[in-house]
C-alpha positions, 0 to 999 in steps of 0.5 A, a space after each residue: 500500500 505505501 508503494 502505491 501511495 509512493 507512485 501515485 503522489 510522485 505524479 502530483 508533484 515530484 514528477 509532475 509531467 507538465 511542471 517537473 517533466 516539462 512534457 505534453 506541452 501541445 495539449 498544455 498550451 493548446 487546450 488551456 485557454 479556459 479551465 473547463 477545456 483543460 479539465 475535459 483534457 486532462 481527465 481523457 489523458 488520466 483515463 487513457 493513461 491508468 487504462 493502457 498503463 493496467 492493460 500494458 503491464 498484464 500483456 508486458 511479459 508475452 509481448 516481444 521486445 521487438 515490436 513493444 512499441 508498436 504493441 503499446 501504441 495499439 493499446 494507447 491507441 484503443 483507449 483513446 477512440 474509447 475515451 473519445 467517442 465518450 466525450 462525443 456522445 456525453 461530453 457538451 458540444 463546445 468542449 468536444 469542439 474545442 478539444 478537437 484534434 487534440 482528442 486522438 493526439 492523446 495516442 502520441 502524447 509522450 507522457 503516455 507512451 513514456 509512462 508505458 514504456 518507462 513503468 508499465 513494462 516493469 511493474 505490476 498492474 496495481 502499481 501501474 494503475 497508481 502511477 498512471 493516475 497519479 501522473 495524469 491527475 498531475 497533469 490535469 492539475 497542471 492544466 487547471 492551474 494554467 486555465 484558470 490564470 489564463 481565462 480569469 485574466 483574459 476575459 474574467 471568468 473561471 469555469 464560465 463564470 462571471 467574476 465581476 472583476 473586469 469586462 476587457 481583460 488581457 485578451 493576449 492571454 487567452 491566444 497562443 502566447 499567453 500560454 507560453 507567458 502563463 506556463 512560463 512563469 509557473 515553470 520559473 515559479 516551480 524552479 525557485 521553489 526547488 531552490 529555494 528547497 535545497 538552498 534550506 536544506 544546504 544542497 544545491 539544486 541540479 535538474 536531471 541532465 537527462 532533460 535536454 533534447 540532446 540526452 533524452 533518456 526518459 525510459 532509463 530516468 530514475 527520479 533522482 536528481 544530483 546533490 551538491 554541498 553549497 560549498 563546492 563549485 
């Protein structure tokens, strides 16, 4: 039970996909412009990725190393056209029409196939469904956050309601670039936290160098992140 205590709330926080991993910025930034369309997404990602996570740790012993990947990508892929027909019949209009496309790009969101590839192959069936809930949980809290910054600032309403502050807001806010200002800033805020952090507890923070284009190595990442004494350079 700690153990899935342990994976479900690294996802929260620790290795939060969005704020920590700096992953699935596409739907991040393209879905976050009011916070009812970032919850739609973020709760169709977290089912995607608990489900296909559970089914690719039952089948992760039969299923040859060569063709894994392609064998994930159909399960992932399954989910998805599950979890999007739902939102079709169930889900109101305009949030099925502004989540579009980005509904069947869950299948090449990278936190999924990373999560699958990186923990569902290598774990059980319970610990996989704790982690896949935890990390999509992070992440549609993530989004939450940036949609409620970015459609209270821009138009002044949270969840399309009225919160008689302003009528005219930012209106840059609620486009393309106010994403990037709004994600931006958290990712800046999120850092100076863990500096802060380690500054109290007399280490230096260092992210992961695993995190940079040129040494992508999600699979092999094992979480921690280096230490160092402030006195040395």
């Amino acid at each position: 039970m700690a153990s899935m205590i342990k994976e479900f709330a690294k996802g929260i926080w620790k290795e939060n996909p969005v704020l920590v991993l700096v992953l699935g910025m596409c739907p991040t930034l393209a879905t976050s412009s009011n916070a009812s369309n970032a919850v739609a997404m973020g709760l169709a990602t977290t089912f995607v990725l608990m489900c296909s996570n559970m089914v690719i740790s039952v089948i992760r012993n039969i299923v040859p190393d060569k063709i894994r990947i392609p064998c994930y990508i159909v399960v992932i892929a399954t989910f998805v056209t599950v979890v999007e027909l739902l939102m079709k019949a169930y889900a109101p209009v305009a949030i099925y029409q502004a989540l579009g496309i980005f509904l069947p790009l869950i299948v090449v969101n990278c936190i999924v196939l990373g999560r699958a590839e990186a923990f569902a192959s290598k774990n059980g069936i319970l610990l996989s469904c704790a982690d896949g809930l935890g990390m999509g949980l992070g992440f549609t809290i993530a989004l939450t956050i940036v949609g409620i910054i970015r459609e209270f600032l821009s138009a002044g309403t949270i969840f399309n309601i009225h919160m008689q502050c302003w009528d005219s807001g930012f209106a840059v806010l609620g486009q393309a670039p106010g994403g990037f200002i709004v994600l931006g800033l958290l990712l800046a805020g999120m850092n100076y936290w863990n500096m802060r952090k380690a500054q109290k507890a007399g280490i230096r923070y260092i992210p992961a160098p695993d995190f940079d284009c040129r040494h992508c190595a999600l699979c092999s990442w094992d979480g921690k992140m280096k230490k160092q004494p402030l006195n040395k350079k």
